[in-house]
C-alpha positions as a printed NumPy array, in Angstrom:
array([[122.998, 112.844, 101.019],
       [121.555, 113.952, 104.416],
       [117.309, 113.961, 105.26 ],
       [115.515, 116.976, 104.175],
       [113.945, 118.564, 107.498],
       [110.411, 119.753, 107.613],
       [110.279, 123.302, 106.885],
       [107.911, 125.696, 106.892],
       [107.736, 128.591, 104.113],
       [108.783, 130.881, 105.854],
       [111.463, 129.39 , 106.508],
       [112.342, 128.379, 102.967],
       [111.85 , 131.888, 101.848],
       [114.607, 132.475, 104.422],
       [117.031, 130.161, 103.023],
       [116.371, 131.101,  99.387],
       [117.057, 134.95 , 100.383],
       [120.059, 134.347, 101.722],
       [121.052, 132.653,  98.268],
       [120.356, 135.777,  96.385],
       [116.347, 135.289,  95.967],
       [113.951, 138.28 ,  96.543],
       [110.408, 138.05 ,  96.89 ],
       [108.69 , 139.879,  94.674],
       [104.855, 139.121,  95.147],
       [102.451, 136.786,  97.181],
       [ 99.061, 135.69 ,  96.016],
       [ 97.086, 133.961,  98.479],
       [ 98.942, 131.406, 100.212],
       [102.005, 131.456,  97.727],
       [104.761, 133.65 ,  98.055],
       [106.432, 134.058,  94.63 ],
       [110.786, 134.369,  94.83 ],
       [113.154, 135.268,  91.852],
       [116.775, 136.111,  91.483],
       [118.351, 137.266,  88.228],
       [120.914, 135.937,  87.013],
       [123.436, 136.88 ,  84.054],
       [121.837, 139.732,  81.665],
       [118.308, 139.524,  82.165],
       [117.41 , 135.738,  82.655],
       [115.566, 135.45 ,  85.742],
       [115.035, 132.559,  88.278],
       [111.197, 132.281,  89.877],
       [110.319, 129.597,  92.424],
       [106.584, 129.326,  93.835],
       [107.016, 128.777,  97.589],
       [103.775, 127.737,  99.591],
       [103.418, 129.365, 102.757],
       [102.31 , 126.733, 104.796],
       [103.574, 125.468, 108.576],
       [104.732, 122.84 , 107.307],
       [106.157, 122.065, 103.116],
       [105.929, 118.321, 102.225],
       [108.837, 116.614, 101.001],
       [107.859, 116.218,  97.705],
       [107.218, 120.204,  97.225],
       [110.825, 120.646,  98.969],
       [112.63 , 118.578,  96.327],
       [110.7  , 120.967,  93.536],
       [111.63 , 124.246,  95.315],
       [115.041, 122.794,  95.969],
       [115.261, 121.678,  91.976],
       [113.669, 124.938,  90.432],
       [115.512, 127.288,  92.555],
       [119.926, 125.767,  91.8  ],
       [119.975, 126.126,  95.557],
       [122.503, 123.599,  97.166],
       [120.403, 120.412,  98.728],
       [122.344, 121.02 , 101.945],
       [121.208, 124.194, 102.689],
       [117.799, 122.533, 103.35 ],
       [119.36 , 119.317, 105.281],
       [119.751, 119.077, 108.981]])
């Protein structure tokens, strides 16, 4: 298992778009993403849009969302 790099929101919003997330709202400094899957069960993952997302916030995002941990590695 390879180090999680520092990532900014944008930049997270980035990878989970590119795993079928859209965003679909922002309120304040959170930018809300969601992808349906099968019938109508939906997938939404808070992402903070901040320069930089801790760690600890990654793992969550990275949890929540079914994304692949590698896609966030270096």
């Amino acid at each position: 298992m390879g180090k999680l790099r520092v990532l900014s929101g944008k930049e997270i919003c980035d990878i989970l778009a590119h795993n079928g997330f859209v965003e679909v709202r922002q309120r304040g400094s959170h930018i809300i993403m969601q992808k349906t899957i099968e019938d109508s069960d939906t997938i939404s993952v808070p992402v903070p849009n901040h320069k930089e997302v801790s760690t600890g916030t990654l793992s969550s995002i990275i949890r929540q969302s079914g994304v692949p941990r590698r896609a966030f590695e270096n």
